[in-house]
C-alpha positions as CSV (number, residue, x, y, z in Angstrom):
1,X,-13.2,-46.0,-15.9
2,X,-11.3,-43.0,-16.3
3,X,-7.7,-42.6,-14.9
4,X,-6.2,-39.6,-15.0
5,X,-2.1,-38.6,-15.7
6,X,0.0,-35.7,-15.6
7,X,0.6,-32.6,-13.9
8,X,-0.1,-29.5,-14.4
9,X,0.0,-25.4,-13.6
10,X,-2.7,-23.0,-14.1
11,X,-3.8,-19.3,-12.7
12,X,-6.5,-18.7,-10.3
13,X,-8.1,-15.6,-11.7
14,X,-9.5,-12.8,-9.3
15,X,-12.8,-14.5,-9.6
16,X,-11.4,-17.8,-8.5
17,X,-11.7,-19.3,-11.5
18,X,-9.0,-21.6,-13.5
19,X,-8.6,-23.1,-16.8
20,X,-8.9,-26.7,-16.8
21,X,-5.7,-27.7,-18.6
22,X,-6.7,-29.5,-22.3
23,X,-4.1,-32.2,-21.8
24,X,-7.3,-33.4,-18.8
25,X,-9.7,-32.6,-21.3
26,X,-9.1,-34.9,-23.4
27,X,-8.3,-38.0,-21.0
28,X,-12.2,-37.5,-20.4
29,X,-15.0,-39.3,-22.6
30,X,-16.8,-36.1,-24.4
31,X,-19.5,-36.5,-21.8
32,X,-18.0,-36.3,-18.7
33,X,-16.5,-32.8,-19.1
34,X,-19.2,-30.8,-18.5
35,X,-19.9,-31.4,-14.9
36,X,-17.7,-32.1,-11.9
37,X,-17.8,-32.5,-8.3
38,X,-15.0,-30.4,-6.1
39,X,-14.4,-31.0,-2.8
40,X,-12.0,-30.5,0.1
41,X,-9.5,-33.2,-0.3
42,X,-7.3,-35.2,2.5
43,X,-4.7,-32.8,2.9
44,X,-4.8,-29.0,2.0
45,X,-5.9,-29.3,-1.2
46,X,-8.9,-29.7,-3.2
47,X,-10.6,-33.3,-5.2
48,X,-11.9,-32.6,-8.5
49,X,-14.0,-35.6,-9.4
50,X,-15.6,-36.4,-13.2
51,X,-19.2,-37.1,-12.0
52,X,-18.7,-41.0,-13.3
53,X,-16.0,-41.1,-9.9
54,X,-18.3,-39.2,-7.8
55,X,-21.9,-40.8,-8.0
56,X,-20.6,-43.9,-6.6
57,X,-18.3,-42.5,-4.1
58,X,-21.2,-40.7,-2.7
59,X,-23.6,-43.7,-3.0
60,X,-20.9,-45.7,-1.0
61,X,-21.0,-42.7,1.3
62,X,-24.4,-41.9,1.9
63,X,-25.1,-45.7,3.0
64,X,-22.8,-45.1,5.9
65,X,-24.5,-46.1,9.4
66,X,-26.1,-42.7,10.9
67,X,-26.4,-44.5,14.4
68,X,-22.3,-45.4,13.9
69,X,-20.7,-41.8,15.5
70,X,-17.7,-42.2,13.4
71,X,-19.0,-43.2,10.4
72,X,-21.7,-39.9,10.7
73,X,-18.8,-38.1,12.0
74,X,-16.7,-39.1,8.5
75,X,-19.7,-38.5,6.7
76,X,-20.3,-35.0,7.8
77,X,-16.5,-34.3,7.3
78,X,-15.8,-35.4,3.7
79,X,-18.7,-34.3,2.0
80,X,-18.8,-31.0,3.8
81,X,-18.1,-28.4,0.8
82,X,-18.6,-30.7,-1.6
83,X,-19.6,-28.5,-4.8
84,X,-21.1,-29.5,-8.2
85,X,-19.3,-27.1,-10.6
86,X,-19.5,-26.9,-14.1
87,X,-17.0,-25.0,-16.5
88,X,-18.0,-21.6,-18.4
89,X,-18.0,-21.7,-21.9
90,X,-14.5,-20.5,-21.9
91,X,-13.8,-23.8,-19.8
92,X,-12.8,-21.7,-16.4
93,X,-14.3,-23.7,-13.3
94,X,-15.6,-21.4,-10.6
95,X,-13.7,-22.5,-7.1
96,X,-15.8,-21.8,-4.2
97,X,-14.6,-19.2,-1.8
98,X,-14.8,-21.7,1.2
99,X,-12.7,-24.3,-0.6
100,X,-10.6,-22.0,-1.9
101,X,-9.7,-21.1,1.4
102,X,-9.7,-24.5,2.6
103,X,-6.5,-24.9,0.1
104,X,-5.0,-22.0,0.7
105,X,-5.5,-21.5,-3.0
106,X,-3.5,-18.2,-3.9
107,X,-3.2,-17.5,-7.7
108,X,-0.3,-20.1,-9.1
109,X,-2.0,-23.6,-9.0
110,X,-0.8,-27.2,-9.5
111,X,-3.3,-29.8,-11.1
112,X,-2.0,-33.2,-10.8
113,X,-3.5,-36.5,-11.9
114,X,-4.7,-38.9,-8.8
115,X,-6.1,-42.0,-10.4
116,X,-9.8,-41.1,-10.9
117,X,-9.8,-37.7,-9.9
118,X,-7.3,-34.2,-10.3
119,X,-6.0,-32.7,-7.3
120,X,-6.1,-29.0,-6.9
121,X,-2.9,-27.5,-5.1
122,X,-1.9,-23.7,-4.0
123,X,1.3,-24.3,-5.9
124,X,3.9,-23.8,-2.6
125,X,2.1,-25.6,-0.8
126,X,2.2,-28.5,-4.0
127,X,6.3,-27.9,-3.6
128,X,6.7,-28.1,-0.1
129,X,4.3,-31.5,0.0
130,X,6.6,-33.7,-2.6
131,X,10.0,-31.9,-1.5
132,X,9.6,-33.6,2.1
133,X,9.2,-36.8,0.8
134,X,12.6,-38.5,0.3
135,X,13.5,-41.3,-2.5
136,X,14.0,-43.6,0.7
137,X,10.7,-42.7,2.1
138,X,8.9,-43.0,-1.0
139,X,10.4,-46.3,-1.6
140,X,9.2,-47.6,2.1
141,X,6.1,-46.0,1.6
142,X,5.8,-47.9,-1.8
143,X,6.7,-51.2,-0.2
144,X,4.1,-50.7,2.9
145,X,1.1,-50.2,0.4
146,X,2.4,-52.1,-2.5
147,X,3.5,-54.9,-0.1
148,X,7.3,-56.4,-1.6
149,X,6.1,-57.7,-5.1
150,X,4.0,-56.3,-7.9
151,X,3.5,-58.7,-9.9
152,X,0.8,-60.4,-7.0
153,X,-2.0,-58.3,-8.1
């Protein structure tokens, strides 16, 4: 299973292309850097999933009810823009224009590490996400999800 960690800048060049940083490189197995799924992620950024996160994500998807409205509706939404891409042999990955829009991508980017899949941010937008979360919040947030005591997993 691959978990990612770090984060990371890079440059959108005028084709929409950026270099995926070497540090993520090499926290993937030799064959899972050639191909990737991107997609629109949960807020105004973009998911960059290693094809070994996305084939059962989308199997898990793709069984979804079609007679269930939400779960077509869900369906429709998340895997709408959904992209393979593969990097050039320079190691650029091509962004699509409608995702790239999608994240307000302009040229400074963010990469950051989200368990088993990178997160693609217009860099900003990266800044003004994590500076309105306070320590308090964070820590209330932590103990919602996390319930009071790790060690319980």
């Amino acid at each position: 299973m691959i978990g990612f960690l770090g984060e990371y800048e890079a440059t959108l060049d005028a084709k929409g292309r950026f270099l995926l940083p070497a540090a993520f490189r090499k926290q993937l197995p030799e064959e899972e850097r050639n191909q990737f799924v991107i997609n629109r992620g949960f807020e105004k950024c973009l998911a960059l999933y290693p094809m070994s996160t996305w084939k059962p994500l989308f199997s898990r998807i793709t069984r979804l009810n079609e007679f269930d409205p939400r779960q077509r509706e869900f369906k429709r939404a998340f895997l709408n823009g959904a992209t393979l891409v593969e990097p050039d042999t320079a190691g650029r990955i091509l962004i699509p224009p409608n995702l790239k829009a999608y994240a307000g991508l302009q040229k400074d980017l963010v990469l950051m590490a989200a368990g088993d899949k990178l997160e693609i941010w217009d860099s900003s937008k990266y800044k003004e996400f994590f500076d309105s979360i306070s320590s308090d919040a964070l820590s209330d947030l932590a103990k919602e999800v996390l319930g009071g005591n790790l060690s319980d997993s």
